[in-house]
C-alpha positions, 0 to 999 in steps of 0.5 A, spaced: 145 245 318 139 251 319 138 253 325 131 249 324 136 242 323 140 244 329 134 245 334 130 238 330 136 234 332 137 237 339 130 235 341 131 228 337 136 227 342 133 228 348 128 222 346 129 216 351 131 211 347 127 204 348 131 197 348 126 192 347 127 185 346 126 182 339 119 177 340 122 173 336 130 169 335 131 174 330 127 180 330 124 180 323 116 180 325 112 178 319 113 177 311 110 177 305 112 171 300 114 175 293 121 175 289 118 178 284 111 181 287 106 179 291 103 172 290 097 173 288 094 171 295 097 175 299 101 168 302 106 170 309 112 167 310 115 165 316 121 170 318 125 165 321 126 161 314 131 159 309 125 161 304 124 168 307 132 169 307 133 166 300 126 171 297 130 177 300 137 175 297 134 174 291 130 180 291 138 184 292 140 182 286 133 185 282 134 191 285 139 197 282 143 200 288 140 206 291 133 204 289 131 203 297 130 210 300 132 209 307 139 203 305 143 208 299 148 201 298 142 196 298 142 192 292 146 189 286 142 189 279 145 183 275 140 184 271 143 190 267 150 186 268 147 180 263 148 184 257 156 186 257 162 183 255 165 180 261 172 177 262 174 172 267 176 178 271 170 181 270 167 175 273 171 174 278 168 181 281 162 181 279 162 174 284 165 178 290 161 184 289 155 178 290 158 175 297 158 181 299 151 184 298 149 177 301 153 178 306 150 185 308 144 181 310 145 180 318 142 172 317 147 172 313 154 168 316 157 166 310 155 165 302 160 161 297 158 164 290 157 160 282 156 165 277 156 163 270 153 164 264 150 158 260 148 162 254 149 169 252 144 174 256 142 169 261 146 168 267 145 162 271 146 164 280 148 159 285 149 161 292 151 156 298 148 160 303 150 159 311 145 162 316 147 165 323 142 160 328 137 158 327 136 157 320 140 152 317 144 152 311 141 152 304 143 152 297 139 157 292 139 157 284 136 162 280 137 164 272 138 172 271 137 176 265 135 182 262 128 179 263 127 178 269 129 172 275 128 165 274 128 161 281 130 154 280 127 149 285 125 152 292 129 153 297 134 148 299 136 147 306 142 142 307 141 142 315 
């Protein structure tokens, strides 16, 4: 570090740190409705529901790792995993490495995974996703391929 950096940190440290209660049950403020842009509305969706949740999972698997400046592990491009030959193993990697990116979100409680690839190029998404309260459980269904996304249905709530 620089002298300038050391002098900068110090002085950051000494700021008083606010501890304010999230005004809602999960802190996240508003949001706006898009998986892969902004519908052409400008529509928000409420933060507390599955819909907001499975909009920002699928967005995860959109978005190449260190694409988000202030979040280097944010993202899983399954697009760019469409195109190459997959064994079993390969598979079975790719379906834990997708519990995992879910799993990174804090609404997130548990994800059961189903990966296939009904034709070549296209591979078909299914999670089994368990929420911490108070979003229920929902299931969602997309198709990913070099393309794009595809979301299938809307968001299905089990609760």
């Amino acid at each position: 570090m620089t002298l300038l950096q050391d002098l900068v940190a110090a002085q950051i440290a000494l700021l008083p740190v606010a501890d304010r209660v999230p005004p809602d049950a999960l802190g996240y403020g508003t949001d706006l409705s898009c998986v892969l842009d902004i519908r052409p509305n400008a529509e928000e969706v409420d933060p507390q529901s599955t819909r907001a949740l499975g909009e920002a999972l699928v967005r995860r698997f959109i978005s190449p790792r260190n694409s988000v400046i202030d979040d280097e592990s944010y993202g899983l491009d399954l697009r760019a995993r469409c195109n190459s030959a997959s064994t079993r193993q390969d598979l079975t990697r790719l379906r834990s490495q997708c519990r995992v990116e879910c799993l990174k979100d804090d609404r997130v409680s548990d994800v059961a995974v189903t990966l296939t690839f009904p034709e070549p190029n296209r591979m078909h998404v299914f999670f089994a996703v368990t929420p911490h309260p108070p979003l229920d459980a929902f299931s969602l269904t997309f198709f990913v391929s070099a393309d794009g996304v595809e979301l299938i249905g809307s968001i299905d709530q089990h609760g």
